[in-house]
Backbone and ligand atoms as CSV (ligand in chain L), in Angstrom:
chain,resi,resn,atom,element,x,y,z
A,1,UNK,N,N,-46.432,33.806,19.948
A,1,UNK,CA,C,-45.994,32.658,19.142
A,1,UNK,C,C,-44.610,32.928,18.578
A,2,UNK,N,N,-44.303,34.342,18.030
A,2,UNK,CA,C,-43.411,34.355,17.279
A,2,UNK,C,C,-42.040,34.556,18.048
A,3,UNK,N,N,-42.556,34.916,19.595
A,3,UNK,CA,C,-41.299,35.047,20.329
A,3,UNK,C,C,-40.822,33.865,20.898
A,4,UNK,N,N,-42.106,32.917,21.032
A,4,UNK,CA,C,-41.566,31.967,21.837
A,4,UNK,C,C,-40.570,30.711,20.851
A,5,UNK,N,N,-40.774,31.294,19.466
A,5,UNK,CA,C,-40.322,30.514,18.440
A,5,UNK,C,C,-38.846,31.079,18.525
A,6,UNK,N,N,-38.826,32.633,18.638
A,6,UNK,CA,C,-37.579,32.596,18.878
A,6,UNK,C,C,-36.525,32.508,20.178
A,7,UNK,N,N,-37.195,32.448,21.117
A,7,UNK,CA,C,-36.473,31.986,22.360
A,7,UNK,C,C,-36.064,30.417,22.530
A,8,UNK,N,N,-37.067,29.879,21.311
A,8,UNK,CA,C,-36.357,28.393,21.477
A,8,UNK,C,C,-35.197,28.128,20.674
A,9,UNK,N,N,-35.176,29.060,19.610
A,9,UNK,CA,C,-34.254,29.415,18.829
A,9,UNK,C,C,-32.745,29.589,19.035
A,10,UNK,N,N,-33.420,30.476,20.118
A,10,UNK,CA,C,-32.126,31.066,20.791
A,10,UNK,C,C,-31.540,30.416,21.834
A,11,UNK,N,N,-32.349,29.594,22.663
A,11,UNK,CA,C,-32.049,28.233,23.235
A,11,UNK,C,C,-30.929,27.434,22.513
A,12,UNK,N,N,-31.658,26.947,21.857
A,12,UNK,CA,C,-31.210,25.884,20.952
A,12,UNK,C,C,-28.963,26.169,20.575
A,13,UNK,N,N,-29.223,27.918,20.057
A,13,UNK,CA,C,-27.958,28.457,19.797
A,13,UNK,C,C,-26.947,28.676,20.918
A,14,UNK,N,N,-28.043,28.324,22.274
A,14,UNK,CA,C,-27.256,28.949,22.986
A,14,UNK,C,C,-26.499,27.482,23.918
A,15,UNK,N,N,-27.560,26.188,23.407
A,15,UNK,CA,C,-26.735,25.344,24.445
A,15,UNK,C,C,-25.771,24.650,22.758
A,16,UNK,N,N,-25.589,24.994,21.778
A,16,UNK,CA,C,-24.743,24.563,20.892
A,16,UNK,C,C,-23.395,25.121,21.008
A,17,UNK,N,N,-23.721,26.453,21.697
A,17,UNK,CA,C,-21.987,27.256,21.987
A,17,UNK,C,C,-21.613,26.858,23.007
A,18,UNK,N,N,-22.477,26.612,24.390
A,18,UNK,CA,C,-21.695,26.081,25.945
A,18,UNK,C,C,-21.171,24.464,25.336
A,19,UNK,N,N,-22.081,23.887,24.285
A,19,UNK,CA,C,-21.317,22.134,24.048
A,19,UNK,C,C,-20.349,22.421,23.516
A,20,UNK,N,N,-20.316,23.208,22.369
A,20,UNK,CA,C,-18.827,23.576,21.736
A,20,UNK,C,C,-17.470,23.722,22.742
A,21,UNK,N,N,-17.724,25.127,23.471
A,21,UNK,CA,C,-17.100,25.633,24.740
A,21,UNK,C,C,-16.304,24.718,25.788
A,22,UNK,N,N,-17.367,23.812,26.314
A,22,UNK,CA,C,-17.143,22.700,27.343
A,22,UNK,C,C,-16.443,21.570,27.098
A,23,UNK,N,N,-16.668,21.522,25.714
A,23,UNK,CA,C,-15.749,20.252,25.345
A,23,UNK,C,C,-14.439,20.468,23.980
A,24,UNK,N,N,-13.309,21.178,24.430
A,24,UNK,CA,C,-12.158,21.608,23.124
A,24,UNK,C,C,-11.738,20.175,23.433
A,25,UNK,N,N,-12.342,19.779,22.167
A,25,UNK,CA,C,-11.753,18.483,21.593
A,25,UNK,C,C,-10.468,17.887,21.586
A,26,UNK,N,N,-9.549,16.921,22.121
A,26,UNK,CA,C,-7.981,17.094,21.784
A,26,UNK,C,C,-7.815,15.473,21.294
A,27,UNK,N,N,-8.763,14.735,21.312
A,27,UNK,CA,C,-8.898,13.706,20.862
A,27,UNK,C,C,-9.240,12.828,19.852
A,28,UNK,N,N,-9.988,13.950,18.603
A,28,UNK,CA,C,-10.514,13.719,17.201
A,28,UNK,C,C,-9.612,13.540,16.547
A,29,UNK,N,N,-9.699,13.062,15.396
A,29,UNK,CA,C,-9.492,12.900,14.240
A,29,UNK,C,C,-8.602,14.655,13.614
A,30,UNK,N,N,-9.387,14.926,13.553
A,30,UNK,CA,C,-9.259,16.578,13.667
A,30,UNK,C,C,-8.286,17.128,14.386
A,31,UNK,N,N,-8.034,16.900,15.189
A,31,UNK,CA,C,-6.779,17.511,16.052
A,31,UNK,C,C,-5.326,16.717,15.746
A,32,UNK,N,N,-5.419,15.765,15.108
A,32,UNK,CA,C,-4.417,15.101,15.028
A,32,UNK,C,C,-3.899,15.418,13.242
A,33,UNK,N,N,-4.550,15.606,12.369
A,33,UNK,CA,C,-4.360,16.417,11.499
A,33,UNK,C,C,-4.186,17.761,11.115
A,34,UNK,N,N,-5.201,18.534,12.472
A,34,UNK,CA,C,-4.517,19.872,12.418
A,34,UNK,C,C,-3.274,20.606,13.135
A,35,UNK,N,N,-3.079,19.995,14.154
A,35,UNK,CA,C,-2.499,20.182,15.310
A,35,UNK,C,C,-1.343,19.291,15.585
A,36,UNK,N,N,-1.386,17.961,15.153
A,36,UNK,CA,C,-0.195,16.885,15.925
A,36,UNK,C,C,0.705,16.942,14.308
A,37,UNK,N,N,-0.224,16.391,13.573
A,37,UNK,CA,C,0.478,16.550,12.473
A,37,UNK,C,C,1.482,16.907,11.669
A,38,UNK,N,N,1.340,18.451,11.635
A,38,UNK,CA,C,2.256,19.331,11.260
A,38,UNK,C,C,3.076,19.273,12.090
A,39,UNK,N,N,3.185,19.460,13.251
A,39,UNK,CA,C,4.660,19.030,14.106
A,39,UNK,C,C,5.404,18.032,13.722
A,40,UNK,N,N,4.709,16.829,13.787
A,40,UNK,CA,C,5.579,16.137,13.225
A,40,UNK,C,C,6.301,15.517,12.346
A,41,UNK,N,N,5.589,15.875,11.408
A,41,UNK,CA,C,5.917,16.231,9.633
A,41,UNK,C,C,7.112,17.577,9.660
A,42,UNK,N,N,7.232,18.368,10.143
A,42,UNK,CA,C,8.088,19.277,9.965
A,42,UNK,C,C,9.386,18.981,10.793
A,43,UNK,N,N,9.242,18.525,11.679
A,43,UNK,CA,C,9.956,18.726,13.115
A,43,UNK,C,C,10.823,17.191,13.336
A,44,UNK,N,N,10.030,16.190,12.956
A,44,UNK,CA,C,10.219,14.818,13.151
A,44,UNK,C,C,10.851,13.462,12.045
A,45,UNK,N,N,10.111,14.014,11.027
A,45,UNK,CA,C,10.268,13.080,9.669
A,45,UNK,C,C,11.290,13.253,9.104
A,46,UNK,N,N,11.936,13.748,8.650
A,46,UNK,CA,C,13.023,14.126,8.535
A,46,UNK,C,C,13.787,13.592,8.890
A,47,UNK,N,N,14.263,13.104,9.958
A,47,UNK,CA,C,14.489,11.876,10.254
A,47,UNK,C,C,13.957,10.182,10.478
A,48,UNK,N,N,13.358,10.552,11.398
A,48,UNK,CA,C,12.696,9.317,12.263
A,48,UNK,C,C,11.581,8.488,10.935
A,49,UNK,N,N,11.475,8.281,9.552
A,49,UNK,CA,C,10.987,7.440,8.806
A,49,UNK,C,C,12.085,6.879,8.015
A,50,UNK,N,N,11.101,5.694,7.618
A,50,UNK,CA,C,12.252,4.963,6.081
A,50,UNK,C,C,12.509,3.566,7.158
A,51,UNK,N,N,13.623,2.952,6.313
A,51,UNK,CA,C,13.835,1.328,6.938
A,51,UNK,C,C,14.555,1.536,8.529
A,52,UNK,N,N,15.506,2.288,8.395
A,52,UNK,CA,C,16.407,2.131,9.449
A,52,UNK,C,C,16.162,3.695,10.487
A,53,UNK,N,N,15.236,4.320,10.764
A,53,UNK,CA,C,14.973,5.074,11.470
A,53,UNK,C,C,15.817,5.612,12.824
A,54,UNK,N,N,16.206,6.460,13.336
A,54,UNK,CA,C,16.879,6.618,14.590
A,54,UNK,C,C,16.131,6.769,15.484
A,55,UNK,N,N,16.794,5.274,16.366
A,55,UNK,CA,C,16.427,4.590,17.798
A,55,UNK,C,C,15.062,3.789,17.482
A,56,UNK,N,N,15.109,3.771,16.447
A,56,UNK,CA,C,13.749,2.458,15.874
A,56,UNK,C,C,12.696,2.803,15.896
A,57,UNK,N,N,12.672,4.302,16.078
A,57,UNK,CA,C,11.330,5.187,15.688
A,57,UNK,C,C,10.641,5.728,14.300
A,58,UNK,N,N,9.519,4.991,13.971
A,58,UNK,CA,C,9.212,4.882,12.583
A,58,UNK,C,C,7.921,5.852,12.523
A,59,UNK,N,N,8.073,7.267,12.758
A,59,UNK,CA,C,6.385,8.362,12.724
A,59,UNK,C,C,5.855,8.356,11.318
A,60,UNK,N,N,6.136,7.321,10.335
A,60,UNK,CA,C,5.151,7.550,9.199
A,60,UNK,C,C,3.460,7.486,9.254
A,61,UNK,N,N,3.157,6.436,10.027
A,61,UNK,CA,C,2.123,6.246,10.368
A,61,UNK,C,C,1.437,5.425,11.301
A,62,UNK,N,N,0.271,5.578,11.660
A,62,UNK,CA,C,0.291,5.318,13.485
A,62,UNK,C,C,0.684,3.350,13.500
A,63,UNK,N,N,0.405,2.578,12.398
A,63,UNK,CA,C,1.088,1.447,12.615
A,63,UNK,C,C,2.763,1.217,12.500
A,64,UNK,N,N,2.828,2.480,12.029
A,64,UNK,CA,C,4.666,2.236,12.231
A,64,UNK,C,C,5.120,2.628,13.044
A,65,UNK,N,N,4.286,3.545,13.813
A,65,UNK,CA,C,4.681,4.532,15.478
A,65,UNK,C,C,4.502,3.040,16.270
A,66,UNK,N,N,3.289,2.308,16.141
A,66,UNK,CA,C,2.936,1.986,17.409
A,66,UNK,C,C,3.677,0.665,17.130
A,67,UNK,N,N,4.596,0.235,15.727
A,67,UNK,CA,C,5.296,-1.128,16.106
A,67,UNK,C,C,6.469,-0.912,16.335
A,68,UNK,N,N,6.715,0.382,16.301
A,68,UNK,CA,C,8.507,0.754,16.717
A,68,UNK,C,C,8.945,0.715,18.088
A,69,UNK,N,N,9.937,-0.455,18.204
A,69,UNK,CA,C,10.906,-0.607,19.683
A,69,UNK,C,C,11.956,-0.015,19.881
A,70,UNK,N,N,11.833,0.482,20.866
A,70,UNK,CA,C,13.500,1.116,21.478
A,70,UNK,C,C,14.024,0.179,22.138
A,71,UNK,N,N,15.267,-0.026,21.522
A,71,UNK,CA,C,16.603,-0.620,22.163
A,71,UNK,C,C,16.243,-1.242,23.786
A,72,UNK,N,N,15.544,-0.088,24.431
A,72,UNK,CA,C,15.865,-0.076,25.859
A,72,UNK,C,C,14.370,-0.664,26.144
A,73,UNK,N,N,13.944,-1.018,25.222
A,73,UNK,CA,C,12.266,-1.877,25.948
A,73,UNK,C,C,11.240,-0.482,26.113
A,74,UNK,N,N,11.741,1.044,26.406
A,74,UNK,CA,C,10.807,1.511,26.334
A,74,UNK,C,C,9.967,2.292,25.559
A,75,UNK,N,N,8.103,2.891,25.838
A,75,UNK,CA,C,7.282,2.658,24.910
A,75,UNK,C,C,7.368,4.332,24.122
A,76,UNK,N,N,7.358,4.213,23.409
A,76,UNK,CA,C,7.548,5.827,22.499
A,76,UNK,C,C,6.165,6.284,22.544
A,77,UNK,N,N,4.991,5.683,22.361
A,77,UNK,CA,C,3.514,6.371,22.534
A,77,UNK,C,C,2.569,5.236,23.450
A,78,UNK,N,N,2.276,6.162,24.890
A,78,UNK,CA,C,1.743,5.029,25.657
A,78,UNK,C,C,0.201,5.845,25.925
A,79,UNK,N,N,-1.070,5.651,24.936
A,79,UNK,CA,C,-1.943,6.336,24.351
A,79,UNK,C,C,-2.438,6.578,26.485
A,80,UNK,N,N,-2.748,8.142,26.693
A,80,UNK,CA,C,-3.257,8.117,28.109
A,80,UNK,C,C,-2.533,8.370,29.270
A,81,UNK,N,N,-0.915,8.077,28.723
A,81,UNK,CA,C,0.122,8.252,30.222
A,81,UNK,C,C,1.397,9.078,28.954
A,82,UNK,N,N,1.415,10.450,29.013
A,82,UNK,CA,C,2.510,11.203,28.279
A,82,UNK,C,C,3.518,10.677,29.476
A,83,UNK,N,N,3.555,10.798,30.328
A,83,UNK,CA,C,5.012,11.253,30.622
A,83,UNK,C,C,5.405,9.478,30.609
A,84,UNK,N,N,4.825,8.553,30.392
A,84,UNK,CA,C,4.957,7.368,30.123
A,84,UNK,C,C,5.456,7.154,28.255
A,85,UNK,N,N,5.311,8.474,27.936
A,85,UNK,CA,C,5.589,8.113,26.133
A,85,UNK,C,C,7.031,8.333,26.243
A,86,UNK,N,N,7.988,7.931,25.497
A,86,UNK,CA,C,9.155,8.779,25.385
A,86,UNK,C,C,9.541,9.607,24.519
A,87,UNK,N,N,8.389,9.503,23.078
A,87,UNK,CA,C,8.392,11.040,22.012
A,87,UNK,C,C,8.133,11.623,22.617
A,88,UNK,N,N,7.587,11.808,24.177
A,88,UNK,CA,C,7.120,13.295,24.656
A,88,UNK,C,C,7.892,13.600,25.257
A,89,UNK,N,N,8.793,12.579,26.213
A,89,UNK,CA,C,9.753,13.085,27.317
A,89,UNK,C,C,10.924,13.451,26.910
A,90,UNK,N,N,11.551,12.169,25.694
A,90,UNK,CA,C,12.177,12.674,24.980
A,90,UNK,C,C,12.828,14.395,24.367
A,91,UNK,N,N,11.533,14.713,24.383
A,91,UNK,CA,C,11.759,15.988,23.109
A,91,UNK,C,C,11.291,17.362,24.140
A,92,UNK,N,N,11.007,16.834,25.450
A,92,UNK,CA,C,10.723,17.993,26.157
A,92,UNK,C,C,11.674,18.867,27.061
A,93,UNK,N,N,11.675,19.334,27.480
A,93,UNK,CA,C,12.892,20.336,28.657
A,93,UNK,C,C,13.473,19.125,29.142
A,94,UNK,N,N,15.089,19.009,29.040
A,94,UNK,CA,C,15.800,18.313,29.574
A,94,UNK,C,C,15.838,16.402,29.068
A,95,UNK,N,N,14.975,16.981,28.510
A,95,UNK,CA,C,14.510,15.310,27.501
A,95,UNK,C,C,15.981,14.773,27.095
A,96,UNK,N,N,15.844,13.550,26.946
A,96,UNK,CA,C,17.028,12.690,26.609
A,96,UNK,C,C,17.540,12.489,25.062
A,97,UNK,N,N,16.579,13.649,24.381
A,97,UNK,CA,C,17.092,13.354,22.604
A,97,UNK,C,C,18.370,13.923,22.571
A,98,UNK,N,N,18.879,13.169,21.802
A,98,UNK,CA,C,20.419,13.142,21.438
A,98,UNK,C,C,21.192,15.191,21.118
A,99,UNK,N,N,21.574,15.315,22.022
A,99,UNK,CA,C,22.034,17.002,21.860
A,99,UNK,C,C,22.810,17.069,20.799
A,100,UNK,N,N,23.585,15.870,19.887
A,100,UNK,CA,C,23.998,16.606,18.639
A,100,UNK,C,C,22.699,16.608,17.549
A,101,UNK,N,N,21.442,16.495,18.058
A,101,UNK,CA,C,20.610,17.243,17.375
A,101,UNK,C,C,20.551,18.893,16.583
A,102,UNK,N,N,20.789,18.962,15.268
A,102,UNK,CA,C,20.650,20.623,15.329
A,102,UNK,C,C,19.556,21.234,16.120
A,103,UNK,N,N,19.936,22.037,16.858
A,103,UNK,CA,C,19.156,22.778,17.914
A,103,UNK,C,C,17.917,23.959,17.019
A,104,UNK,N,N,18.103,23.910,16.331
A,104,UNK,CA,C,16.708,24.491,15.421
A,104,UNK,C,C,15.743,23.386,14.818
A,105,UNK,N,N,16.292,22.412,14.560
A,105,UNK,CA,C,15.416,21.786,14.348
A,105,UNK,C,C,14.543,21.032,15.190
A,106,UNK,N,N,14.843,20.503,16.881
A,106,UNK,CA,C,14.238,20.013,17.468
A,106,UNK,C,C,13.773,20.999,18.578
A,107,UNK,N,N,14.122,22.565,18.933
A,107,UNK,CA,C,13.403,23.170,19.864
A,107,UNK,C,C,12.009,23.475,19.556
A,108,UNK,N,N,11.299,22.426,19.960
A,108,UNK,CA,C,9.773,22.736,19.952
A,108,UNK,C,C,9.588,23.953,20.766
A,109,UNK,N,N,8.359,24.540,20.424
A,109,UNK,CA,C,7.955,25.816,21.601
A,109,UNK,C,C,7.235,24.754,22.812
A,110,UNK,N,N,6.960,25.498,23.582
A,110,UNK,CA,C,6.283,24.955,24.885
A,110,UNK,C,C,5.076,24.560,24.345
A,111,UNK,N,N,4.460,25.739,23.338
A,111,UNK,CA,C,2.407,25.271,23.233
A,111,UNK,C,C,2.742,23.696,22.248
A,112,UNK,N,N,3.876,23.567,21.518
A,112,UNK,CA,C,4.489,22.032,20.364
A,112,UNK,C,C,3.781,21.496,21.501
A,113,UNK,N,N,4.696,21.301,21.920
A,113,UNK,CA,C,4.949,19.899,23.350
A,113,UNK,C,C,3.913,19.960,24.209
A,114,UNK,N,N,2.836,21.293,24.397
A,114,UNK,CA,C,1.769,21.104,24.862
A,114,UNK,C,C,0.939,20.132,24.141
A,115,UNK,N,N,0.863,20.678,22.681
A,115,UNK,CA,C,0.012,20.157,22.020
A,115,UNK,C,C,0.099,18.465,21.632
A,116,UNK,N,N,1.509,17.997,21.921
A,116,UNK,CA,C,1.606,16.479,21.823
A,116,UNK,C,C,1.484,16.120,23.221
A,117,UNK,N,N,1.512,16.506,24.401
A,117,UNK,CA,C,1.164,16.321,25.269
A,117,UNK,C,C,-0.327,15.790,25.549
A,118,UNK,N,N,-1.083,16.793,25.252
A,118,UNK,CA,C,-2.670,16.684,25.119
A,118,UNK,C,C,-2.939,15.939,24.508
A,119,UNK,N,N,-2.139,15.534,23.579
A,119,UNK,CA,C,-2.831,14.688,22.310
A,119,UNK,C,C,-2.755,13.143,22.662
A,120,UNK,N,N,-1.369,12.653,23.366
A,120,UNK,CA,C,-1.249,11.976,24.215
A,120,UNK,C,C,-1.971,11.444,25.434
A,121,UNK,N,N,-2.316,12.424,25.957
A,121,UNK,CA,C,-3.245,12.303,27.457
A,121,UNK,C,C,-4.435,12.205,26.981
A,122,UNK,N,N,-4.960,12.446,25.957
A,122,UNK,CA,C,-6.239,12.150,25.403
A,122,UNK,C,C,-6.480,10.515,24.482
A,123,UNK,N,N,-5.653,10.244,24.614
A,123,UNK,CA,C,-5.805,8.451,23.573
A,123,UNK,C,C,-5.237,8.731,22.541
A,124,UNK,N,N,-4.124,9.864,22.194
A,124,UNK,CA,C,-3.191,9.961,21.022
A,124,UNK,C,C,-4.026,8.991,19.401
A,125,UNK,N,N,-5.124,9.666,19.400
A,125,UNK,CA,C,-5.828,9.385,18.421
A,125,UNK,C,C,-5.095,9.633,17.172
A,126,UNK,N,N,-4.757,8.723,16.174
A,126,UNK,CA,C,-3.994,9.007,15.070
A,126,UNK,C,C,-4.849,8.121,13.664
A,127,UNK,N,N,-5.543,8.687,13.106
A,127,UNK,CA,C,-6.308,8.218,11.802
A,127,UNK,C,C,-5.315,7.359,10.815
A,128,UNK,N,N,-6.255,6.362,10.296
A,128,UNK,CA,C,-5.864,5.337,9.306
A,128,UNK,C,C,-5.739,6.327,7.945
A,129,UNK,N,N,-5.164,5.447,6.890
A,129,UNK,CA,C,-5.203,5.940,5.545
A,129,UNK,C,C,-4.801,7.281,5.282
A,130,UNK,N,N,-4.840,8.198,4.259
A,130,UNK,CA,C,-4.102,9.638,4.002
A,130,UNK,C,C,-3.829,9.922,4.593
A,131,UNK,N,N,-5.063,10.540,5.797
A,131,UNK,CA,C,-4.966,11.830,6.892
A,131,UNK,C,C,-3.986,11.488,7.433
A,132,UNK,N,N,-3.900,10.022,7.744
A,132,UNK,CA,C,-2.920,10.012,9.055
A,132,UNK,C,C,-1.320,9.259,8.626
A,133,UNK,N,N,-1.142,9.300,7.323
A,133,UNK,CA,C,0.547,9.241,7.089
A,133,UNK,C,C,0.881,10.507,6.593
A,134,UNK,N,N,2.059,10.448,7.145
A,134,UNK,CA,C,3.110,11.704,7.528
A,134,UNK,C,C,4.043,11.833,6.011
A,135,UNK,N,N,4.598,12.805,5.939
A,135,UNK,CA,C,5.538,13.140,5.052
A,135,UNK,C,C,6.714,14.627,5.238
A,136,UNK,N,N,7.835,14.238,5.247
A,136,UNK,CA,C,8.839,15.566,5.565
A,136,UNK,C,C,8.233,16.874,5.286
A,137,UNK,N,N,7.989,17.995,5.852
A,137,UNK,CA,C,7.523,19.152,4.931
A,137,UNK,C,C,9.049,19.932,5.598
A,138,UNK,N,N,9.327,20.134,4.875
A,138,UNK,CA,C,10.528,21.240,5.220
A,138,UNK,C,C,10.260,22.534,5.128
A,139,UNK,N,N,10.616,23.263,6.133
A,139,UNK,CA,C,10.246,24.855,6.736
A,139,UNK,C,C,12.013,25.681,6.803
A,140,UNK,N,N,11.331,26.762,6.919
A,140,UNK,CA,C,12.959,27.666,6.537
A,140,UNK,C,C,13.732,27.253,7.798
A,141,UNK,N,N,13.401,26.995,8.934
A,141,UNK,CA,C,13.908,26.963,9.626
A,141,UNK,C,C,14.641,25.271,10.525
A,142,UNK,N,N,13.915,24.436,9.611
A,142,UNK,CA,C,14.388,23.060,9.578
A,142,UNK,C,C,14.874,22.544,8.829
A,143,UNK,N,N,15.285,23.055,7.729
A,143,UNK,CA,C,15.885,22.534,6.115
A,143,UNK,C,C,17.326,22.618,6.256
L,1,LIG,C1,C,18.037,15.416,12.579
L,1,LIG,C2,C,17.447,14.106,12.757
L,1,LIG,C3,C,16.377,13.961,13.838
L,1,LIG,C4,C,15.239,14.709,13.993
L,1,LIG,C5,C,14.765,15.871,13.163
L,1,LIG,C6,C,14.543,14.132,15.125
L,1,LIG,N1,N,15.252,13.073,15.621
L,1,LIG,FE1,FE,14.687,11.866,17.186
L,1,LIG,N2,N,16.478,10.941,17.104
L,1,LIG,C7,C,17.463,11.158,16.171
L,1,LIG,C8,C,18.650,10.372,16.513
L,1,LIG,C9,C,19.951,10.329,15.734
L,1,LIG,C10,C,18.316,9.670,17.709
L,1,LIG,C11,C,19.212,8.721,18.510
L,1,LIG,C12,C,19.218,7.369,17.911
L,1,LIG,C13,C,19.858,6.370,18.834
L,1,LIG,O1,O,20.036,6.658,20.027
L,1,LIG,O2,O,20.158,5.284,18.351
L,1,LIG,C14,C,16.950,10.044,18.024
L,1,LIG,C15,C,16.251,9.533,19.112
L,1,LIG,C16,C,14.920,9.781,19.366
L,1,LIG,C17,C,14.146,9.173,20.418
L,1,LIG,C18,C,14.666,8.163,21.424
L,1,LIG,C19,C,15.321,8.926,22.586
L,1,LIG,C20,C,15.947,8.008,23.610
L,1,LIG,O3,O,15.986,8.425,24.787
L,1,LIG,O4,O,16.424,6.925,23.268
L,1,LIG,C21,C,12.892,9.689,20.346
L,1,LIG,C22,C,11.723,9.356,21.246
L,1,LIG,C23,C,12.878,10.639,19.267
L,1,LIG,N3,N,14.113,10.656,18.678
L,1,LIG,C24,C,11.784,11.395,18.904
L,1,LIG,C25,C,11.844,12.454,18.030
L,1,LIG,C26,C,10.747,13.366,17.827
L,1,LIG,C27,C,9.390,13.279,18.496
L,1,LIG,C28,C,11.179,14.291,16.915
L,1,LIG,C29,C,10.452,15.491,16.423
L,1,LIG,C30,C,9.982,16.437,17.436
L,1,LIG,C31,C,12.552,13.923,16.550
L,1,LIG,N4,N,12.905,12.823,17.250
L,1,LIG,C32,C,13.333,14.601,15.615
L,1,LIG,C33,C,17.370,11.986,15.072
L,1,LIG,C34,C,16.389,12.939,14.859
């Protein structure tokens, strides 16, 4: 009795770590506060919020991302097709953001741009209310 109580036990623990395992989330709520977030609060805001934003990109929050037009008709977050976004192509190797950018402030690392990548290709899930408006955080190396 007492083993078979714990083999179901251990069952139980053991298909909770392969669901964990099998599925790294990039599409929650959660990832977009832990992970998308801070990028772009550090990296992004700083500029790109407020009335008059550069190139009409407004990242305060996902209704100001998703009503902001570029000049040129094209879409800055196209939730499912990254290389269809242009915050991603934009800001990636050879990307078209403006090179008198200070170059510390916009060299994302590769895992950055992974991580908005994914976040992108997954339905660029971006939460209503607190979680999901942005604010400048300035870092030693973007200030
Ligand atoms: C130091 C200020 C500054 C920062 C920081 C900054 N940008 Fe920009 N961004 C600009 C300016 C200026 C432009 C060009 C505006 C124009 O062409 O009218 C621009 C243009 C863009 C464009 C349009 C590019 C195109 O091809 O037209 C995108 C997309 C963009 N930024 C995304 C980002 C993202 C994402 C980040 C953070 C990783 C970021 N920017 C950080 C100032 C900034």
């Amino acid at each position: 009795m007492k083993t078979r109580f714990t083999l179901a036990l251990g069952a139980i623990a053991f298909s909770a770590l392969v669901a964990c395992q099998t599925s790294p989330s990039t599409s929650g709520e959660h990832y977009f506060t832990a992970n998308v977030k801070p990028i772009l609060e550090q990296h992004c805001l700083r500029c790109h919020t407020g009335a008059h934003p550069p190139a009409g990109l407004n990242l305060t929050t996902r209704d100001s991302a998703m009503a902001s037009r570029h000049r040129l008709g094209k879409t800055f977050i196209a939730p499912g097709q990254p290389d269809a976004s242009l915050l991603l192509t934009a800001i990636s190797r050879n990307g078209s953001h403006p090179q008198m950018m200070p170059r510390a402030t916009l060299s994302l690392t590769d895992d950055q741009i992974g991580t908005l990548r994914e976040w992108i290709e997954d339905g660029a899930t971006w939460p209503t209310g607190e979680a999901g408006r942005l604010h400048h955080v300035s870092t030693s190396e973007n200030r």
